[in-house]
FINU-685613 format. One record per residue: residue in one letter; x, z, y of N, C-alpha, C in turn. Coordinates in steps of 0.1 Angstrom, whole numbers, plus 5000, padded with zeros to 4 digits. Atoms other than C-alpha are relative to their C-alpha. Last residue first. Layout:
% FINU-685613
AXZYXZYXZY...
***
This chain:
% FINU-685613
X498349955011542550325292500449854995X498949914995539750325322501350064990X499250064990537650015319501150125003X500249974985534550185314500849965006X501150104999534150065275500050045018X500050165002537550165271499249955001X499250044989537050535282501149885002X500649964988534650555258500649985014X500750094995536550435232499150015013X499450095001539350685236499149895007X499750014983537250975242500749855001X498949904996535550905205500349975017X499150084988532350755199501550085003X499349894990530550905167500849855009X498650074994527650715152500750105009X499649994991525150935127501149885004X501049964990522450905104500850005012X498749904995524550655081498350075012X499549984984521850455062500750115007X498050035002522450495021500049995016X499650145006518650465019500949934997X499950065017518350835008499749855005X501149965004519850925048499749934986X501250095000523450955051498249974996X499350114995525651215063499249815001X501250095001523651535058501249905009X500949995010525951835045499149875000X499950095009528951735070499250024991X499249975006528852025092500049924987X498650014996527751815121501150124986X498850124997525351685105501050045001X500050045012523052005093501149864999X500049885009523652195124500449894987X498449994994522951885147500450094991X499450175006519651835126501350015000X499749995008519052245133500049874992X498649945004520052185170499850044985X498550044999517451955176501050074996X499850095008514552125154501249895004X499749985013515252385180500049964986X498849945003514952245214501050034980X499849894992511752075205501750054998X499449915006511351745194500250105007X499349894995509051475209500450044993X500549865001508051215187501250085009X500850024990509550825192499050145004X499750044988511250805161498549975012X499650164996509750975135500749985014X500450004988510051365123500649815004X499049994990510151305085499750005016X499649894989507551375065500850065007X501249984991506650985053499750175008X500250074993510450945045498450015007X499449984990510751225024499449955011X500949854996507351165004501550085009X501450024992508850785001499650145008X499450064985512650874989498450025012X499549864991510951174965500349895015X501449924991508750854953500550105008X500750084989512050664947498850095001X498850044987514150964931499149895007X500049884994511051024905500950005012X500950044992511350644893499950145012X500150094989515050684890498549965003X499249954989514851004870499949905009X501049914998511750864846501050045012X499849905006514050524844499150115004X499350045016514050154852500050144997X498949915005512350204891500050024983X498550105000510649894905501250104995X499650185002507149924894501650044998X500249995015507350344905499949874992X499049955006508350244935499950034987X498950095000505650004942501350094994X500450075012502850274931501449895004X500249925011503950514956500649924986X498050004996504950294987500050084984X499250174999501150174979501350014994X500250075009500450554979500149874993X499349915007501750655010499849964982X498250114997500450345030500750144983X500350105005496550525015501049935001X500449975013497450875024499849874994X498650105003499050815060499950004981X500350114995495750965077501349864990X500950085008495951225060499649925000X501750004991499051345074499349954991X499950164998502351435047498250045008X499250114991503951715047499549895002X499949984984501551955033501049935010X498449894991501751765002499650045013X498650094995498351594997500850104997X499149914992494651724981501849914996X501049834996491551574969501250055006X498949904998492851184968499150135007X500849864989490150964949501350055006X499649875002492050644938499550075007X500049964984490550264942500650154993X499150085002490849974908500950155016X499850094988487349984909501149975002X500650135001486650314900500649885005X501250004998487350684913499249815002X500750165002489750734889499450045009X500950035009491851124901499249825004X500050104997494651234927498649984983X500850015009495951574934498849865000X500950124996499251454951498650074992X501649964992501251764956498949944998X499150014983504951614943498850065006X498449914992504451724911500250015011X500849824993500451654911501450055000X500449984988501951284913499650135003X498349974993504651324881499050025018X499149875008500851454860501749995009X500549894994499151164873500950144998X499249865000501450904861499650115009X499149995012499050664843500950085006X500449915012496450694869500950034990X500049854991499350614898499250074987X498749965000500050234877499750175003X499949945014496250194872501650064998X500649875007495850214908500150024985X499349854994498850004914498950094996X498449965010497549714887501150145008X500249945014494149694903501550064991X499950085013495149694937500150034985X498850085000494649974964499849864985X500250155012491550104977501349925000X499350144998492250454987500249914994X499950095016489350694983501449915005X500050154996490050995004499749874987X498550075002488651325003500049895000X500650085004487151495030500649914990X501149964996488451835041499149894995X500750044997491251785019498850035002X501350095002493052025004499649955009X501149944995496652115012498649944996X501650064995499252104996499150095005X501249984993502752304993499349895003X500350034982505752124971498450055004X501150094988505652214939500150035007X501550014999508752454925499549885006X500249935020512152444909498750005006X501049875001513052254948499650024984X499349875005516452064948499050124996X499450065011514851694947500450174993X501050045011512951804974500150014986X500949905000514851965001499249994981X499349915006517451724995499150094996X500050025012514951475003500750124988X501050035004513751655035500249934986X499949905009517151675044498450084995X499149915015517651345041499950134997X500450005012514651265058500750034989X501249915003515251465089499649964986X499149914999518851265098498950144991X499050015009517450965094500450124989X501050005004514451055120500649994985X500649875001516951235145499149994983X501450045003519150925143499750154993X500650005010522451115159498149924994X501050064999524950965183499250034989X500950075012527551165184498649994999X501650034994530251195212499549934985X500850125002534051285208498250054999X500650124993535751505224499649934999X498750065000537551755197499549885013X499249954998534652015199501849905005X499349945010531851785197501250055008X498950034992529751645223500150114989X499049925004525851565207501850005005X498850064996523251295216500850134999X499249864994520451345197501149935003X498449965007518850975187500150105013X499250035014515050925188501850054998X500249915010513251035218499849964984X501150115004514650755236499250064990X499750144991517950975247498749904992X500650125014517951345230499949915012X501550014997520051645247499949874991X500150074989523851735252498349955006X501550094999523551955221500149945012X500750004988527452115222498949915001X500550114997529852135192498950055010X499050104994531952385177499649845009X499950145004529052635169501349925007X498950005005530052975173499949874997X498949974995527153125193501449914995X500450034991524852945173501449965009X499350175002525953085143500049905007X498649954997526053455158500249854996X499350034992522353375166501349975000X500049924995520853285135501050025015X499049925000519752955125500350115005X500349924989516252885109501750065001X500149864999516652695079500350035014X499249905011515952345078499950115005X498950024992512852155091501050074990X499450135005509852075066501450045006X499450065018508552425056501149875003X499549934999508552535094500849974983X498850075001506652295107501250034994X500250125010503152415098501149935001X500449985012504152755110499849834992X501349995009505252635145500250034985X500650125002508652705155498749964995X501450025013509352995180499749854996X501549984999512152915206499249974987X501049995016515652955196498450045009X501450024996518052885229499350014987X500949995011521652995223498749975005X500649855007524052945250498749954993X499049905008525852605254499750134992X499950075013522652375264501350104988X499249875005522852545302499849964979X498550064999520952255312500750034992X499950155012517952405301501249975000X500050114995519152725323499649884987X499350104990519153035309499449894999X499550105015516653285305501049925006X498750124992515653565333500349914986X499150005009511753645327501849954996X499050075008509953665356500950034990X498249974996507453905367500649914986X499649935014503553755368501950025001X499850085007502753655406500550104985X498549915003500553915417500549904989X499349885012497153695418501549995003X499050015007495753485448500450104991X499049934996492553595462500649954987X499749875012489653355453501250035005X501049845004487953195484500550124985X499549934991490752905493499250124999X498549904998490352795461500650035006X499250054994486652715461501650064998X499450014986484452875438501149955008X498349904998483452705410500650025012X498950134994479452655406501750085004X499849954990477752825378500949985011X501749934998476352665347500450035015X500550064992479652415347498850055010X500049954985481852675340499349925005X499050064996480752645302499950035014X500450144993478652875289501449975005X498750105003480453145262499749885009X499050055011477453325249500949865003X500749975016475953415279500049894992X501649995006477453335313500150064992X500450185003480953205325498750054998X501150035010481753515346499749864996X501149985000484553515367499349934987X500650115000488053595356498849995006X499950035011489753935363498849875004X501449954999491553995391499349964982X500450094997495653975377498350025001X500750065015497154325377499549895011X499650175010499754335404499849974989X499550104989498854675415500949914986X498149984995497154865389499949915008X499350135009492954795381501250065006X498749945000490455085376501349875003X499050134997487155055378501350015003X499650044989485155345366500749885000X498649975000482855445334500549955016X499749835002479255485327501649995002X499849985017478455095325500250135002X501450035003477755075365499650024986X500749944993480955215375498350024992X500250014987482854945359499250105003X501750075000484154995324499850025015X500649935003488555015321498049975005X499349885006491354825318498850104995X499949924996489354505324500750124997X501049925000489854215301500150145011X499949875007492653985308498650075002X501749864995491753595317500650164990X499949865010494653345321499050055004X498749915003493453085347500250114983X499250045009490652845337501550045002X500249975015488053005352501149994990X500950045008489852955388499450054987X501249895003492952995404498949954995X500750064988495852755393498150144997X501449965002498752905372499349925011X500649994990502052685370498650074997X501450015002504152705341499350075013X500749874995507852655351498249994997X500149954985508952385334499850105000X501249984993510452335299499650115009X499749914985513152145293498850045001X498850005001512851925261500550165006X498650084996509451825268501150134997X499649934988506151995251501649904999X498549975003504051775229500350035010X499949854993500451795240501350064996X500449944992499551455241500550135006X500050094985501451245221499650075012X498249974998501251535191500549935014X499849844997497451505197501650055003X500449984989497351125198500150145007X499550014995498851135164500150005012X498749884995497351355151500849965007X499250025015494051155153500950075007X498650075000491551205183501050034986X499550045017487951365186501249915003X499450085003487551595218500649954989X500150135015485351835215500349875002X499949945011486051975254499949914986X498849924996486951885289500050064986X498750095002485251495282501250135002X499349894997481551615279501450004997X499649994987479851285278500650105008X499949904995481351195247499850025017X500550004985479950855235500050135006X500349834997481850785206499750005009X501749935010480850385196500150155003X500650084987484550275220498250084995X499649894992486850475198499049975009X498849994991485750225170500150115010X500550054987483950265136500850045013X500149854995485850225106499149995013X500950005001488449945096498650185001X500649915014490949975117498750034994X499549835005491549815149499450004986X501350005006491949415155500250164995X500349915010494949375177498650034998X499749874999494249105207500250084982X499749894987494148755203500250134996X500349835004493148645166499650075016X501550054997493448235179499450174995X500250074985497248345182498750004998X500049854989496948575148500049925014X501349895002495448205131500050165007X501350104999498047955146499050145000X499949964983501048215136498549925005X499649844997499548205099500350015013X501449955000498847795101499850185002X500950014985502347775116498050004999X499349944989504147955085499449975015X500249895002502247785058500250065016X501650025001502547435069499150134997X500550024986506047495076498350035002X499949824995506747645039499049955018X501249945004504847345025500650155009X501449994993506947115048499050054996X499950024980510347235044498849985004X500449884999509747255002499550065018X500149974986508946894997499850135004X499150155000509146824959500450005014X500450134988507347134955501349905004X498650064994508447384919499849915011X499750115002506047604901500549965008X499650014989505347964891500149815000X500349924989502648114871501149955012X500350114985502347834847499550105010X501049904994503148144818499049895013X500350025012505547854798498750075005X500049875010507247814830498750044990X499049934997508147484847500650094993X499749995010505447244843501350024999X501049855002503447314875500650024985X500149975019505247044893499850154995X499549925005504346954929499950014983X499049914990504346674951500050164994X498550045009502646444922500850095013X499349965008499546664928501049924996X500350125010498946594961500850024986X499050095000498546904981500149894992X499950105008496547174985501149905002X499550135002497547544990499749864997X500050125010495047814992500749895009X499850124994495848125009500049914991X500850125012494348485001500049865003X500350184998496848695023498849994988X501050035012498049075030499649895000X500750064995500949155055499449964990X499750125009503749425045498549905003X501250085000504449685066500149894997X500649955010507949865068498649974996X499449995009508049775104499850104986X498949894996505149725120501050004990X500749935013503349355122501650135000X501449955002503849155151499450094991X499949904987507749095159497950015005X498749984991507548815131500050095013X500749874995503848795112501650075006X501350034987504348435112499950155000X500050114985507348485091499249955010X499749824990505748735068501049925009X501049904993503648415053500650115010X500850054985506448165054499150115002X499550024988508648415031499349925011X499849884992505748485007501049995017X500949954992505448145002499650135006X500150084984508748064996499249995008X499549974988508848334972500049925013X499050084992506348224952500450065011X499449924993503948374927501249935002X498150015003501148124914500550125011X499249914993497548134912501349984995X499249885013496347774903500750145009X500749925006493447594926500550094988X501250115008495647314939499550074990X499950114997498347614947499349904991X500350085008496747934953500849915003X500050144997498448224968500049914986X500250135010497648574969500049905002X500050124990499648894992499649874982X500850064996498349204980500149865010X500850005008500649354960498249975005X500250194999503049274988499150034989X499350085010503549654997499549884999X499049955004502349935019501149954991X499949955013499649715037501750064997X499049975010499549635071500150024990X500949935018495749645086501649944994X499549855005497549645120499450034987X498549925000498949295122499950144999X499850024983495249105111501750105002X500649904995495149015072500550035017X498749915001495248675062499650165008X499849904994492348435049501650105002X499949865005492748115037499150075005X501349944998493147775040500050144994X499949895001496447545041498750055002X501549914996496247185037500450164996X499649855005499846965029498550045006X501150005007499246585033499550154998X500050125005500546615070499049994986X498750064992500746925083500049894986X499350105014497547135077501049935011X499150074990495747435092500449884991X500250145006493047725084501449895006X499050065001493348085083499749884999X500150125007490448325088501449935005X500150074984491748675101499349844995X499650135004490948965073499749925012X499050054989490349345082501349854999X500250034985487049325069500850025009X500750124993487949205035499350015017X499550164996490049455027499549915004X499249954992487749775032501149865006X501050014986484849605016501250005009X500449894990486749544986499749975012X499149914996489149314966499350155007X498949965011486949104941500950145005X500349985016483649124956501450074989X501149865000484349114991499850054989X499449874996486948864984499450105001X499050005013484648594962501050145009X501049915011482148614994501050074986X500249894996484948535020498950074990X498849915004485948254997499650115005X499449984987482148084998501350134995X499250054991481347884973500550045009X501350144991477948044959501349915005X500150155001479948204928499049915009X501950055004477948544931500449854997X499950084990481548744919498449925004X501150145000480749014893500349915016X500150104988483349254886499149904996X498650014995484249554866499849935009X499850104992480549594843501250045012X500049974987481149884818500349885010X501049984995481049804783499450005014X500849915009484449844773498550055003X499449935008485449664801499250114994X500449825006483349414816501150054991X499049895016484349114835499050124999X500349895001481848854855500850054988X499949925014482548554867499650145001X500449865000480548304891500450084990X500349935015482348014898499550074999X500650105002482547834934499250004985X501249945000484748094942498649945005X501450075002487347954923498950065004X499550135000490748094932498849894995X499950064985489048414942500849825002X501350024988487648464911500249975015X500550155006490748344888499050015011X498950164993493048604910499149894997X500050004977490548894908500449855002X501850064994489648814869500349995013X499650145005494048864865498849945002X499850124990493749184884500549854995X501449934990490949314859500749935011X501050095001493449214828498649955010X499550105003496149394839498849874998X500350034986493949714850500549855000X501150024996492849684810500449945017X500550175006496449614801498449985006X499250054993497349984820499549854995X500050014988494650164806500149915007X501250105006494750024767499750035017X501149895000498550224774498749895007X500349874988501149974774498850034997X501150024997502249734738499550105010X499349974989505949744731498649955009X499749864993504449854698500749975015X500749894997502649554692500050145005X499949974986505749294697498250135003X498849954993507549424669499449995013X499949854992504249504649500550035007X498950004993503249124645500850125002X498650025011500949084620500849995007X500249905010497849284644501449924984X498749975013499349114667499650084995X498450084994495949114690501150054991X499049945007493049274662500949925005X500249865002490149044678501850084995X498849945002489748774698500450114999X499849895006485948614704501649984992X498749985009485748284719499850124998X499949925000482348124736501150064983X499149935009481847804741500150144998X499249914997479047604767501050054987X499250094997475547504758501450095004X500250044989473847794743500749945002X498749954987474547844702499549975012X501050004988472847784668500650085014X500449854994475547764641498749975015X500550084994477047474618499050155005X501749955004479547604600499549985011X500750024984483647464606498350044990X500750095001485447634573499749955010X500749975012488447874578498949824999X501250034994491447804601499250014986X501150125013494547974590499150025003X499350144997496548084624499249904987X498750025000496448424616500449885003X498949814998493248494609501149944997X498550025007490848164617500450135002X499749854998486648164622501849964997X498349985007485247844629500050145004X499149854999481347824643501149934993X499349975013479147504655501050125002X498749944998476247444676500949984987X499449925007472747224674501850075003X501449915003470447004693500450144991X500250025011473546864714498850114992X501150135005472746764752499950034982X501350034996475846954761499049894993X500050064990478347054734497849955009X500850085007477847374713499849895013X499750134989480747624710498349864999X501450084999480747894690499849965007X500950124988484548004682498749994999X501150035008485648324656499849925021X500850054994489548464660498749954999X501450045007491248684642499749965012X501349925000495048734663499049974986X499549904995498648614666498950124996X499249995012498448274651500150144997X501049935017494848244666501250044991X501249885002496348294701499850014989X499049874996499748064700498750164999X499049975009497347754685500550135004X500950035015494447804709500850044989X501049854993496947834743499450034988X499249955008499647504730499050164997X501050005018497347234739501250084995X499350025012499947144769499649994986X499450165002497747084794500650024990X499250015010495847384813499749874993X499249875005494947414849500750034985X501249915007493647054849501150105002X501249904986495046814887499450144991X500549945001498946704870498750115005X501349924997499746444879499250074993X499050004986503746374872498350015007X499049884991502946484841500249985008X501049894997500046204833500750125009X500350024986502745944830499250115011X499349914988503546064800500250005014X499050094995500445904790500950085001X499750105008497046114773501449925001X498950105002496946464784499649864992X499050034987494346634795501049935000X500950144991492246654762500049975014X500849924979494646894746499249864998X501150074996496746944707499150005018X499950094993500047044712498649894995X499149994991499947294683499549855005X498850045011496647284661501050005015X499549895006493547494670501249974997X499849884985491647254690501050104999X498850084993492047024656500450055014X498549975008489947254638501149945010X499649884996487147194664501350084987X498849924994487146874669500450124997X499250065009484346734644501650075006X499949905014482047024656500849954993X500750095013482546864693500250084983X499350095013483747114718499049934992X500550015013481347244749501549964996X500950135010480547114782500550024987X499650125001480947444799499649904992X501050125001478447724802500549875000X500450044982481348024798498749854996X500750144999481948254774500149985011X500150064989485148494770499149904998X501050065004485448784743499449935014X500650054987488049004742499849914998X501150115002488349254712500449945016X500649995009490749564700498849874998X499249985009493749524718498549994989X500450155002491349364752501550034986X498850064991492649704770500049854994X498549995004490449854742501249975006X500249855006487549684746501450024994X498849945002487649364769499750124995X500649915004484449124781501650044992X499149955012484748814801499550124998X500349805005481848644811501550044998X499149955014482248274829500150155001X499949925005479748024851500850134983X500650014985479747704868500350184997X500849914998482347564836499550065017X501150024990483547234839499550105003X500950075008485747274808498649975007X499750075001488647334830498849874995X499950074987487547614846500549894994X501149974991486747744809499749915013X500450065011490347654793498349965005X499650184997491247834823499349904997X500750044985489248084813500449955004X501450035004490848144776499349925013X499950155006494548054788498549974995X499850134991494248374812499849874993X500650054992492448604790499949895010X500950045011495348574763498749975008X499950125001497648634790498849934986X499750054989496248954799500149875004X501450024999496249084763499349925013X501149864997499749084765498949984999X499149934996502748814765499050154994X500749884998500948534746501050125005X501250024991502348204759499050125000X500350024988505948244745499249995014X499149884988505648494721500049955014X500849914994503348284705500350065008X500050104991505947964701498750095005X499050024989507848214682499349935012X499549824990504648294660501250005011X500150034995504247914655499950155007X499950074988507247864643498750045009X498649974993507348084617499849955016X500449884992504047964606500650125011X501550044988504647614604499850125004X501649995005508047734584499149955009X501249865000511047694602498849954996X501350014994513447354598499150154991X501650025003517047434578498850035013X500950024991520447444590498949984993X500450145003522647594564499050015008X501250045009524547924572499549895004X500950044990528347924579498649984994
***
């Protein structure tokens, strides 16, 4: 058995690094705290390298003393603590006096610090944790840290170090969270030169969001206010249709610390209960107060999560300020953008602007389709004459039961308004056109194949032929909420198919199985979509698996992604949820196969025919096709696409067996 012996000073304090330095990330966090703590009104950060090679945090606080400043440097040194009594109030963001130590053991460091009122500064430099001289330096009120060469004596945890990218976006949404949790402060990041974010620090939250998250987010934000007993809630949240594609945008303060909390997540999407669409995630910036002995912040070594002594009433206090605020919301808030109401088309039979979706709503054909009715007028069919009139050098010529031919709109193309529309008891009826015999809608048994559009043609399955038709063992009955096919199988039983289920699996199959890129299309305009720092840097870093699936996608700053061109399956309107769903899968998938399998799920799932879309005859029967011979059973979330009923049950739910 080996002999217990006490670890080196040094030993120790590298283990006790690991715990508080994770990443360059956390190194910024314990610096600006330290900052907010030290009264500061104003704080720089500054990052080269993903903050591997330097980051460098002033602020105008009140300084260190030149006799202190070794002693800043030593484990479980602070000037927050005095009693243990203190723990049970805890109001500074940092306390332990471990932040200082765990950094210089890890890095080079160099301080200049110069308290207020004093006529002079002072420097220290430490590598490794050994502090050098204190030197007496000329300085602006305030501190300022420089941190260079991160584990540079560490290499185990250096190499499990991410691309100077990815740490930078890390470090950019970690300024978001400090700036909006004080925006009362005015910071300012730069990376590798390049200003990132400047907040103005006048006190106002809605200012600090504009700044940190974007125009786009901040103007579909509801104000939030409320309290229940000592508890205070204040925010902003976002309105039920600005959804987001993920929670990577829900922030909560408690008594001015970001933290990540399930219990606050759950009150938040609890007020947004049979309001918000499914699959949509609701965006926040809520501050928590409370008395600091009702919660404890001294939990996890990161103080990103912490513990309330009264959970029932912070969730409540959450949860009815949120409902409270969409109630005093009223109505849906549209999209940011200008509204349908600002178009002022006074010509309403033509250029009409509307999204796809409106369009497909509109001019989707039913199921069964009617008899097409002609009505006399301009806007009948129009054939050209057989032959030139008289007057041109030629004669007029027309057959029996040609249709007359239109009247004149004008020169170049006027509309019918130039010239008034004759009446419709003054135009002679047209030779009705000769019918075509077909069967019956009803008639569902014989083969029906109507043309499917070209742009739909990639997503559906293969085109069946007649003889397979003919020979099917099953019978399309029709569709019921235009969502589930209802189907009568050969043995009597009845199946219930989800159309939308049923389309993404084989839309995934499709996917997974293709040796080539999926068809894009370019963009007529392209898009920026402003997502969060750590998902846009997530999508930059796998550019190259996104142009697999179609995505052509490039930085355009800020934390936002240009998109030049999509998959032809997907709208362009659905480019900014699509991405979200993007960047989250990719987060939560452990392997290059399992991230690739979740984005294929997404870019299924966003061009699948939805519930609630007409379908035509023939994308029903090639679902039915693909179900009923067992190839598509369940969709990629493991959901069954289909319920079968047998004659049995059926004629137990009627009372008749």
């Amino acid at each position: 058995m080996p002999h217990i012996r006490q670890l080196e000073a040094h030993v120790a304090d590298l283990i006790a690094a690991g715990e508080v330095v994770e990443r360059p990330a956390s190194v910024v966090k314990e610096l600006v705290e330290n900052a907010i703590d030290a009264g500061a009104s104003a704080v720089a950060v500054e990052v080269r390298r993903g903050g591997m090679g330097l980051i460098r945090v002033t602020d105008n606080g009140c300084g260190i003393a030149r006799t202190e400043l070794p002693t800043a440097f030593l484990r479980h040194a602070t000037s927050k603590l005095r009693a243990p009594e203190d723990l049970e109030r805890i109001g500074t963001l940092g306390f332990r006096g471990e932040a200082l130590a765990a950094i210089s053991a890890v890095s080079r460091v160099e301080i200049l610090t110069r308290l207020r009122g004093a006529e002079s500064g002072a420097s220290l430099r430490l590598e490794g944790g050994v502090p050098g001289a204190v030197e007496e330096a000329g300085a602006p009120e305030g501190t300022s840290i420089s941190v260079r060469d991160l584990f540079y004596n560490t290499p185990a945890r250096l190499k499990f170090m991410r691309k100077d990218s990815a740490e930078t976006a890390a470090v950019a949404g970690l300024m978001q969270h400090l700036a909006l949790s004080h925006p009362d402060i005015s910071f300012k990041f730069a990376k590798d030169g390049m200003e990132a974010l400047h907040t103005p620090g006048d006190g106002k939250l809605d200012s600090a969001i504009y700044a940190a998250l974007g125009r786009d987010f901040a103007r579909g934000l509801v104000p939030a206010e409320g309290r229940g007993g000592e508890i205070a809630v204040s925010g902003f949240v976002t309105a039920p249709l600005q959804g987001r594609g993920s929670r990577s945008m829900q922030v909560f303060f408690v008594n001015g610390r970001f933290i990540k909390s399930q219990l606050l997540t759950a009150a938040l999407e609890e007020g947004y209960r049979n309001q918000i669409m499914k699959g949509k995630f609701p965006g926040c910036v809520l501050s928590v107060t409370l008395p600091v002995s009702a919660v404890d912040v001294n939990v996890h070594p990161a103080k990103t999560q912490v513990k309330f002594a009264r959970e029932r009433e912070v969730f409540d206090a959450v949860y009815h300020t949120v409902l409270d605020s969409l109630e005093r919301q009223g109505g849906p808030v549209s999209a940011p953008g200008p509204k349908a109401a600002e178009t002022v088309n006074p010509r309403q039979d033509f250029f009409q602007a509307m999204d796809a979706k409106t369009y497909r709503e509109r001019d989707a054909k039913p199921a069964s389709l009617p008899e097409k009715k002609f009505r006399p007028g301009w806007d009948t069919e129009w054939k050209p004459p057989a032959k030139l009139s008289d007057s041109q050098g030629g004669t007029a010529c027309r057959t029996s039961g040609e249709r007359p031919a239109a009247p004149s709109r004008g020169s170049f193309g006027a509309p019918p308004s130039v010239a008034p529309r004759p009446a419709p008891a003054e135009v002679p009826r047209p030779a009705a056109p000769p019918v075509r015999e077909t069967a019956a809608p009803e008639d569902l048994r014989r083969p029906f194949v109507p043309a499917i559009p070209a742009e739909r043609q990639e997503s559906l399955p293969g085109q069946q032929t007649l003889e397979s038709l003919r020979e099917a063992p099953w019978r399309l009955a029709g569709e019921v909420l235009n969502t589930y096919i209802v189907c009568e199988s050969a043995d009597g039983c009845v199946y219930l198919i989800d159309k939308h289920a049923a389309h993404e699996r084989v839309n995934f199959d499709r996917l997974k199985a293709a040796q080539e890129p999926p068809m894009r299309q370019a963009l007529l305009q392209p898009v920026a979509a402003e997502l969060s720092r750590e998902d846009g840097a997530l999508l930059l870093e796998n550019l190259s698996l996104l142009d697999q699936l179609g995505f052509g996608c490039e930085d355009f700053g800020g934390g936002a992604v240009l998109v030049r061109e999509v998959p032809a399956d997907i709208d362009a309107g659905d480019v900014s949820a699509t991405l979200e769903e993007l960047a989250e899968n990719l987060r939560t998938g452990r392997s290059a196969e399992e991230r690739r399998e979740n984005l294929l799920h997404t870019m299924a799932c966003k061009a699948a025919i939805k519930g609630g879309w007409t379908s035509g005859p023939a994308e029903l029967r090639a679902l039915v096709e693909k179900v009923q011979s067992g190839e598509v059973k369940y969709c990629p979330h493991g959901r069954p696409v289909a319920v079968k009923l047998t004659r049995y049950e059926l004629e137990k739910m009627f009372k008749r067996a």
